[in-house]
MIKOLLO-997508 format. One line per 3 residues: number of its first residue (from 1); for each residue y, x, z of N, C-alpha, C. Coordinates in pm, whole numbers. Layout:
BEGIN
NUM	Y,X,Z,Y,X,Z,Y,X,Z | ...
END
This chain:
BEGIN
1	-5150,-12789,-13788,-5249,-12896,-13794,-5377,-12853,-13724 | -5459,-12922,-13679,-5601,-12960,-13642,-5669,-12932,-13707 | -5761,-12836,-13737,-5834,-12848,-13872,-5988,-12872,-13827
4	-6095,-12920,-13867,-6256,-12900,-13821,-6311,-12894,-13933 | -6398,-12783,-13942,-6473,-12769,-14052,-6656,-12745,-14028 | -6702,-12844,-14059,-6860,-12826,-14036,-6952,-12700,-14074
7	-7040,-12658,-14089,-7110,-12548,-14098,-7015,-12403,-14160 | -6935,-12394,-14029,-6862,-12255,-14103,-6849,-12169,-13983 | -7021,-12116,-13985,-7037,-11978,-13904,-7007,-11878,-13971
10	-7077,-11944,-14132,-7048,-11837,-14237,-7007,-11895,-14367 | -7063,-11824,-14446,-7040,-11877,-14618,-6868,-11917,-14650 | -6856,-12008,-14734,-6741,-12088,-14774,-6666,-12171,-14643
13	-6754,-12250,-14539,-6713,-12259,-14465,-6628,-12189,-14400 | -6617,-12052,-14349,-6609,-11930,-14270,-6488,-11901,-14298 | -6530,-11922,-14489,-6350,-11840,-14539,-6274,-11913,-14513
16	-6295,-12069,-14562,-6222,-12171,-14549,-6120,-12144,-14410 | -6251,-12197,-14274,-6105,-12155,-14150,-6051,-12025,-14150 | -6081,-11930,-14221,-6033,-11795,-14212,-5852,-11820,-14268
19	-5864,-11865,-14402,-5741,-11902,-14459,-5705,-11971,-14409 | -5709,-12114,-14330,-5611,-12218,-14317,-5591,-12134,-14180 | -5679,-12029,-14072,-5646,-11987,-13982,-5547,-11950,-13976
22	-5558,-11845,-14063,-5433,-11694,-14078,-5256,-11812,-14131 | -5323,-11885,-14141,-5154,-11958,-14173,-5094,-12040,-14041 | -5170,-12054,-13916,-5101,-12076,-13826,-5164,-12152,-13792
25	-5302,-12221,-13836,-5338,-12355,-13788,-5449,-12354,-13718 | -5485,-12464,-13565,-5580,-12452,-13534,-5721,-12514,-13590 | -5809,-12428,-13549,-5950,-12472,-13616,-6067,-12457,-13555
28	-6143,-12552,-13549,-6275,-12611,-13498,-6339,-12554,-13573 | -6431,-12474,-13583,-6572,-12470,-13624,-6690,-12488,-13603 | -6794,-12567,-13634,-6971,-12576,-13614,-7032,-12501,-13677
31	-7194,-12491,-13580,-7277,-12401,-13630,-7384,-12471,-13528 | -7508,-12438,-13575,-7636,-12505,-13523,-7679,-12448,-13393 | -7609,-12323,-13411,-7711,-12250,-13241,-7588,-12178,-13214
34	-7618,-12152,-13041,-7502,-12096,-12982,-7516,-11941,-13034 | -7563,-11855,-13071,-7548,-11737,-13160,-7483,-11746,-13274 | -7496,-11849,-13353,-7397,-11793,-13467,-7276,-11882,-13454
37	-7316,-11954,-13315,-7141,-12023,-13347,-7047,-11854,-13242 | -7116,-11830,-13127,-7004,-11760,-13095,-6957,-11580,-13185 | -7061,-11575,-13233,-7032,-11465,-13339,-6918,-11486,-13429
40	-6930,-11568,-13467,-6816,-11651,-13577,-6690,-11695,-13550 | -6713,-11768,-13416,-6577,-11767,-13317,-6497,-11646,-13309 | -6585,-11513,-13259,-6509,-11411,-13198,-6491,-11331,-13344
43	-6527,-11373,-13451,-6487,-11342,-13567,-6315,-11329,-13596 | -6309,-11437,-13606,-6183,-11556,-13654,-6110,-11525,-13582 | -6133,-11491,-13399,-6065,-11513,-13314,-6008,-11358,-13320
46	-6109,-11241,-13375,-6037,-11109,-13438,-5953,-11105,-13504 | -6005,-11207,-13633,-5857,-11217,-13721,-5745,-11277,-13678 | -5741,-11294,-13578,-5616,-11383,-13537,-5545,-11519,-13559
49	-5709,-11570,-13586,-5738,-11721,-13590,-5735,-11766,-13446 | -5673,-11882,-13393,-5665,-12026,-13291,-5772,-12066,-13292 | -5888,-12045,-13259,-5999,-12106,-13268,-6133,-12143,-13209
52	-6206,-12252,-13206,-6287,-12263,-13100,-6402,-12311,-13183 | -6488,-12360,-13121,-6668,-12364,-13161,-6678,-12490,-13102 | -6817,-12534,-13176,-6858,-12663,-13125,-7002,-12672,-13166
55	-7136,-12653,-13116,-7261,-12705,-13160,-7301,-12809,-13250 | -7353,-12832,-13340,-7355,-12941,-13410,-7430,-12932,-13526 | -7536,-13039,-13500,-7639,-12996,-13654,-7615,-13216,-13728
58	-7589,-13163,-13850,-7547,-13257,-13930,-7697,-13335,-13979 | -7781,-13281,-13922,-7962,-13382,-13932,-7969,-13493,-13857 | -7869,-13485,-13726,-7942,-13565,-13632,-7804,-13596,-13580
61	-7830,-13774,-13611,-7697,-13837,-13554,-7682,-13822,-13406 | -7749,-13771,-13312,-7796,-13758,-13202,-7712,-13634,-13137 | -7728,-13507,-13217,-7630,-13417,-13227,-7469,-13446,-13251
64	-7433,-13540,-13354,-7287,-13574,-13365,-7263,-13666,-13289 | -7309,-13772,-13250,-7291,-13830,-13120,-7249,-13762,-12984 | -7332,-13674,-13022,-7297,-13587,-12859,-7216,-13470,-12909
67	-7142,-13450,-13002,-7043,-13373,-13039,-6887,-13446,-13022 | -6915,-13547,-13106,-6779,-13641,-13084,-6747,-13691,-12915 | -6840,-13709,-12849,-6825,-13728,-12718,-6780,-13584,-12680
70	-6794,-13457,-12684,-6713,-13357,-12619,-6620,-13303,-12693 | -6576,-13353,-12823,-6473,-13302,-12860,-6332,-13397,-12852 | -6234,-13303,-12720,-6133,-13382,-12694,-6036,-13346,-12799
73	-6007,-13323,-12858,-5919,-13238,-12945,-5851,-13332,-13054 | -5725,-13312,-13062,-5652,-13420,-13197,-5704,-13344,-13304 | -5706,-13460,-13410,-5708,-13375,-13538,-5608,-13478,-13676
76	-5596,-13376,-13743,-5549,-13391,-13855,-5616,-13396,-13987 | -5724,-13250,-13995,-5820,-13252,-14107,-5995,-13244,-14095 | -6080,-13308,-14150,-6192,-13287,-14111,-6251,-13273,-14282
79	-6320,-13164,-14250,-6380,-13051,-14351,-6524,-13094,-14380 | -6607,-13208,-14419,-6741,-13140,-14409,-6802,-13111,-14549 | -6832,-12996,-14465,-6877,-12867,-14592,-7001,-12814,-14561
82	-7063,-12856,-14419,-7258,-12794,-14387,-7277,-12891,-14528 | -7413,-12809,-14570,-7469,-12854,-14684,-7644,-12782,-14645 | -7733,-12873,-14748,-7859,-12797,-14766,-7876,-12762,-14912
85	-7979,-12697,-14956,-7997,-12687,-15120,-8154,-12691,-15088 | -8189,-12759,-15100,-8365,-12723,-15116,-8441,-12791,-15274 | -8568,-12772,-15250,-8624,-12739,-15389,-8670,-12857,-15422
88	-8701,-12882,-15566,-8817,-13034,-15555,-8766,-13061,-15735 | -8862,-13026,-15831,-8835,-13158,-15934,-8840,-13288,-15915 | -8787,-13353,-16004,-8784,-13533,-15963,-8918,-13575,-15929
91	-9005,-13511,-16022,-9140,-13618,-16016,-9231,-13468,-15909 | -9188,-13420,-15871,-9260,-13361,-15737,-9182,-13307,-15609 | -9108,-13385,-15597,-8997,-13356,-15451,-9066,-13403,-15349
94	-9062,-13335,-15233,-9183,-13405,-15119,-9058,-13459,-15045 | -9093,-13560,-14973,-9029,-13711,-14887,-8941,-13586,-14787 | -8970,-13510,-14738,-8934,-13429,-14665,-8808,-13380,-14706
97	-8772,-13306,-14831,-8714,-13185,-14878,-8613,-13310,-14902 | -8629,-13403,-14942,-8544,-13521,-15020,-8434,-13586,-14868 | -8482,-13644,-14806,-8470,-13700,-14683,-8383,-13588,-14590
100	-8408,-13436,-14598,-8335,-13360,-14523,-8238,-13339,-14616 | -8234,-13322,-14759,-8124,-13334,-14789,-8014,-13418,-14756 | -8079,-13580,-14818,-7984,-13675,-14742,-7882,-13705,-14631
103	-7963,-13649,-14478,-7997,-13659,-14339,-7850,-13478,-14374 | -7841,-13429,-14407,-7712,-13325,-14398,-7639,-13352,-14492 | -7655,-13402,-14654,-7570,-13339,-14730,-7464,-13472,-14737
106	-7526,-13604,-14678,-7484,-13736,-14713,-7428,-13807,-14607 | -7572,-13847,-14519,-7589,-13939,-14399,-7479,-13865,-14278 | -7482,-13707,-14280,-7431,-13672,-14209,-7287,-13658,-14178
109	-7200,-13626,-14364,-7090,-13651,-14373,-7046,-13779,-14314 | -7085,-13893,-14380,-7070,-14057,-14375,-7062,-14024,-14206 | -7177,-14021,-14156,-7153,-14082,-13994,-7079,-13947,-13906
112	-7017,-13875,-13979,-6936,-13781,-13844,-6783,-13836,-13883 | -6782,-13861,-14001,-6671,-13941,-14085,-6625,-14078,-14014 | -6716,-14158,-14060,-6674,-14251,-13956,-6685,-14305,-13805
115	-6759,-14159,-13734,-6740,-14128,-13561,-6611,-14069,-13534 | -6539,-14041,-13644,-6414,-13927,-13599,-6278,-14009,-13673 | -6278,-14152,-13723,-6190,-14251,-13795,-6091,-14277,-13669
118	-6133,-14288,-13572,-6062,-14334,-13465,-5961,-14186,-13419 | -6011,-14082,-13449,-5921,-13984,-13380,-5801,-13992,-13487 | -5894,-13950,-13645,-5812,-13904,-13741,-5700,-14070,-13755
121	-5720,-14115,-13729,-5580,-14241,-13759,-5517,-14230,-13686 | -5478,-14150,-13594,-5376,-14077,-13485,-5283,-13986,-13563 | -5364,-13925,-13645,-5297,-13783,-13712,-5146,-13855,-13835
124	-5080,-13784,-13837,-4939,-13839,-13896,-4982,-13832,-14095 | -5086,-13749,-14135,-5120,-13704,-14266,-5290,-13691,-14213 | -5372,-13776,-14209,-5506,-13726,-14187,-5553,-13722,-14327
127	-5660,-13594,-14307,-5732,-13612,-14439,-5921,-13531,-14452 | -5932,-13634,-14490,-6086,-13569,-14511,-6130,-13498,-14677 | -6241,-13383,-14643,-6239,-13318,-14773,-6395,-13285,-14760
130	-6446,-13372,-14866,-6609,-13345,-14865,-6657,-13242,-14982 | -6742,-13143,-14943,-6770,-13040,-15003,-6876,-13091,-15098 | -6856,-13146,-15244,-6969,-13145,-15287,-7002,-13070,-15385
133	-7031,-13033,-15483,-7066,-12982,-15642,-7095,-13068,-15729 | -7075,-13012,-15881,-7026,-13010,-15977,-7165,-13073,-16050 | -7254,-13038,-15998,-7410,-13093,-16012,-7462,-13225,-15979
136	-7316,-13305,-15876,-7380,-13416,-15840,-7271,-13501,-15867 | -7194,-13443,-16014,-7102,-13547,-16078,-7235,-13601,-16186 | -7164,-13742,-16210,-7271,-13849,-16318,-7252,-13782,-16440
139	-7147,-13697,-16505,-7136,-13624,-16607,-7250,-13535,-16624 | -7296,-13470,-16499,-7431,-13368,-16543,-7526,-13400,-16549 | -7553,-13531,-16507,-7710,-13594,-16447,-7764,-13606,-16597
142	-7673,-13601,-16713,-7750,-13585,-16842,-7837,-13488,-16921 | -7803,-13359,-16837,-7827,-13251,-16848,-8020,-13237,-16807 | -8125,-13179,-16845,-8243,-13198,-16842,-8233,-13151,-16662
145	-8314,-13271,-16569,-8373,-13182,-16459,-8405,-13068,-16418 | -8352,-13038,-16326,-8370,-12894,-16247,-8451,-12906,-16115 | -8463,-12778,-16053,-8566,-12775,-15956,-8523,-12805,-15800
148	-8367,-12857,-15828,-8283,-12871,-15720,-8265,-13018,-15724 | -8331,-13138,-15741,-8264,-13229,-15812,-8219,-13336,-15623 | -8250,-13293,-15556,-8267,-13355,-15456,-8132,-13318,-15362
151	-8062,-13180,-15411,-7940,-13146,-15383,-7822,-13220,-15436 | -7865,-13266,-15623,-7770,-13326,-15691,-7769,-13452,-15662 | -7884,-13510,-15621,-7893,-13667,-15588,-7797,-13713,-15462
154	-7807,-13607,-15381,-7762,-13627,-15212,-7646,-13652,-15233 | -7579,-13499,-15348,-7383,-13495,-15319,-7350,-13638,-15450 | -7417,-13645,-15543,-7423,-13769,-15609,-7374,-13884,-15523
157	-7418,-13908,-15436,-7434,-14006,-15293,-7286,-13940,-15233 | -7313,-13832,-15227,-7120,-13811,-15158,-7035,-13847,-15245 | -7040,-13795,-15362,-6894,-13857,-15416,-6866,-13975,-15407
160	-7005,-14039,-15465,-6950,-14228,-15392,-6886,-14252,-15297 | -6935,-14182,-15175,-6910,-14189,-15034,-6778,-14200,-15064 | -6689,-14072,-15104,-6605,-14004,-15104,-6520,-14105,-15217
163	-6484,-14160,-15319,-6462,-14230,-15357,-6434,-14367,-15275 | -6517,-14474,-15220,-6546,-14568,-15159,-6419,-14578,-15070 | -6458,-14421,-14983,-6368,-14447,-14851,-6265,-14438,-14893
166	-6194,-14369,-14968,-6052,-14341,-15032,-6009,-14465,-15059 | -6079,-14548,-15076,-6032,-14685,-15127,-5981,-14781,-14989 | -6102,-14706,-14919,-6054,-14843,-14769,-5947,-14823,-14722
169	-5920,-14680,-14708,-5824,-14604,-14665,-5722,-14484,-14762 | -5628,-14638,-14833,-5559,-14563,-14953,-5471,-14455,-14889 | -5404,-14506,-14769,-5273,-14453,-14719,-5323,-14266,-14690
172	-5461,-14252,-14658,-5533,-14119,-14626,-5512,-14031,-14740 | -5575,-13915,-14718,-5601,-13845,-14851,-5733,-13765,-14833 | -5809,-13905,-14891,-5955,-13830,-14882,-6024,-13806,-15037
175	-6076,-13650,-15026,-6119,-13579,-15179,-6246,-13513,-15160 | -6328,-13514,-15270,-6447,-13399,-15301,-6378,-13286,-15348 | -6467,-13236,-15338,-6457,-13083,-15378,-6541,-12987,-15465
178	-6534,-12897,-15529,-6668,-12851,-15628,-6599,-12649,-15549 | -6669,-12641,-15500,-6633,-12485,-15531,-6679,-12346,-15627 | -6793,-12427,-15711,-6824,-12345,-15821,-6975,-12282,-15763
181	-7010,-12173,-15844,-7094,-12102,-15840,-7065,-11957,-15751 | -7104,-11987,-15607,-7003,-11894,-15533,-7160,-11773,-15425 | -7071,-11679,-15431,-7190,-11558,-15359,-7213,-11570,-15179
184	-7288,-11656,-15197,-7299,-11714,-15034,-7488,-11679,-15014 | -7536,-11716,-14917,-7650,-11722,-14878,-7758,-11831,-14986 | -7667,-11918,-14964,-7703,-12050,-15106,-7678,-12015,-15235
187	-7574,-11948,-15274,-7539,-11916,-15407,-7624,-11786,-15418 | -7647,-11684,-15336,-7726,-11621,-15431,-7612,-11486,-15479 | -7648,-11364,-15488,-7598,-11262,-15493,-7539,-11240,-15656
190	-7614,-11366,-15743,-7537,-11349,-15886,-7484,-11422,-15876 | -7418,-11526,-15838,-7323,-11611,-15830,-7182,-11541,-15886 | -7124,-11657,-15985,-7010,-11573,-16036,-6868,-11583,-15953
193	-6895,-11634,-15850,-6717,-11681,-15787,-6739,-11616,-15624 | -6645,-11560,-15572,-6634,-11490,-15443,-6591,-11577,-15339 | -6658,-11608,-15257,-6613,-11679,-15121,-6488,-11711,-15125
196	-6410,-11642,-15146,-6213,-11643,-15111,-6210,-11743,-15231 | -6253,-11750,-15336,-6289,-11824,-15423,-6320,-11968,-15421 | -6422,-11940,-15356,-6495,-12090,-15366,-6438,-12175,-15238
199	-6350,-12110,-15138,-6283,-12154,-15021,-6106,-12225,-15078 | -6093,-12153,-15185,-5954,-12187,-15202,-5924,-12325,-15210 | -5976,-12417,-15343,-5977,-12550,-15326,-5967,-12616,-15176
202	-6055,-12574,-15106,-6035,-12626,-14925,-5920,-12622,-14915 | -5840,-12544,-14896,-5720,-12487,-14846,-5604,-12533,-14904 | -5652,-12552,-15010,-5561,-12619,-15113,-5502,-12815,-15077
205	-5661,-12869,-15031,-5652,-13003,-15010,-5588,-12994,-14897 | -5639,-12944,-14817,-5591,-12932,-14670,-5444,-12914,-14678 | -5385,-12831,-14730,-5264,-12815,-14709,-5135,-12848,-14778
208	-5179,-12863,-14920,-5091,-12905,-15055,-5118,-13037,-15085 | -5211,-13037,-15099,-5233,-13179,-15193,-5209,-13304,-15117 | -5173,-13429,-15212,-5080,-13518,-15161,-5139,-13677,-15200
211	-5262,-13626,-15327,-5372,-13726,-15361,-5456,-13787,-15312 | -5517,-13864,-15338,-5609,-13941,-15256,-5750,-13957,-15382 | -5849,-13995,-15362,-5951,-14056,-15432,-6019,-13949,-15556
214	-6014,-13860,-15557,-5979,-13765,-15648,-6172,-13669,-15624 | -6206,-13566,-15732,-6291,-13460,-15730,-6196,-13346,-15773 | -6259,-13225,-15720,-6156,-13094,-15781,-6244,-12995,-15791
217	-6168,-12947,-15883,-6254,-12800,-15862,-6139,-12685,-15918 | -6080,-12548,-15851,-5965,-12493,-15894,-5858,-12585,-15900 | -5859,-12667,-15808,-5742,-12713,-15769,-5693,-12805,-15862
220	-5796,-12825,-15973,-5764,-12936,-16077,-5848,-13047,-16035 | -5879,-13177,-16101,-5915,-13277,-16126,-6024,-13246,-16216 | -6186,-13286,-16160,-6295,-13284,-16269,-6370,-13454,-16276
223	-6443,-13459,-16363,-6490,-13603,-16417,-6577,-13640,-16233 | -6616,-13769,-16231,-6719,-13803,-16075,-6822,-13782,-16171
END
């Protein structure tokens, strides 16, 4: 299969094509600047990953516009997993921190999603797999505010997304994702779950799973 996965120079991204690599499949990866995309390339391409690079910042429809125009490539699965985490209680989040969340964690999925509908309805099993957390299911929003609330609001907004489309497009198999509390740049060096970890679920949709409309986390089913 085809695989493309958005912000995976590093982190969860990274592992993600690392595993679906090492099993035979080709894979697209993005990254914002030509340094860490070709570092990452010649990464993968050590491990004996199929794999190529593509520029692409998930802020600016301007950027995926001019991504989807040079990417000739069939696909089968599209991954998006770039994410932001930035700071802000509810009643002091600046327009900024809120809005760039949106503008990557939301706006950006939605419109590379439906710039890339036309390839993926080619594919014999297409499937999309949006990376969100466990923070921006309606189950936690009960939980007292945190200093992230502008992260939970955004993927909040994805699962809908992610939900919605599953519906237009039953015959697909499009899913969220939760990968936990994982030791990435974002997660943070106490984070309790290891990359190989927080990548598995990916790998899992991508390659096993046969559902549609669904959230997961460990490869199970969690509340939206």
């Amino acid at each position: 299969m085809n695989i493309l996965i958005t912000g995976s120079n590093r982190g969860i991204g990274f592992e993600a094509a690392r595993q679906l690599g090492v099993k035979g499949h080709t894979i697209f990866i993005t990254a914002r600047s030509d340094k860490d995309l070709s570092g990452a390339v010649a990464s993968l391409m050590a491990k004996g990953v199929n794999c190529s690079g593509y520029l692409l910042d998930l802020s600016s429809t301007e950027s995926i516009d001019t991504f989807v125009e040079d990417f000739a490539e069939e696909l089968d699965v599209l991954v998006n997993n770039a994410g932001v985490y930035l700071s802000g209680y509810p009643s002091q989040l600046s327009k900024a921190n809120l809005l760039a969340s949106f503008y990557v964690n939301t706006i950006g999925p939605w419109y590379l999603s439906n710039k890339l509908i036309p390839k993926l309805s080619k594919s014999q099993s297409p499937k999309i797999i949006n990376v969100s957390s466990g923070a921006g299911a309606m189950k936690s929003q009960h939980y007292a505010p945190d200093h992230y609330s502008a992260y939970r609001i955004s993927k909040l907004a994805l699962n809908e997304f992610t939900r919605l489309l599953s519906q237009e497009y039953p015959k697909w198999k499009i899913n969220a994702m939760c990968p936990g509390w994982v030791r990435t740049r974002m997660g943070g060096s106490n984070a309790n779950r290891s990359v190989a970890e927080g990548a598995d679920t990916i790998t899992w949709l991508a390659l096993e799973n046969e559902e549609t409309g669904n959230f997961y986390r460990d490869r199970k089913i969690i509340p939206w």
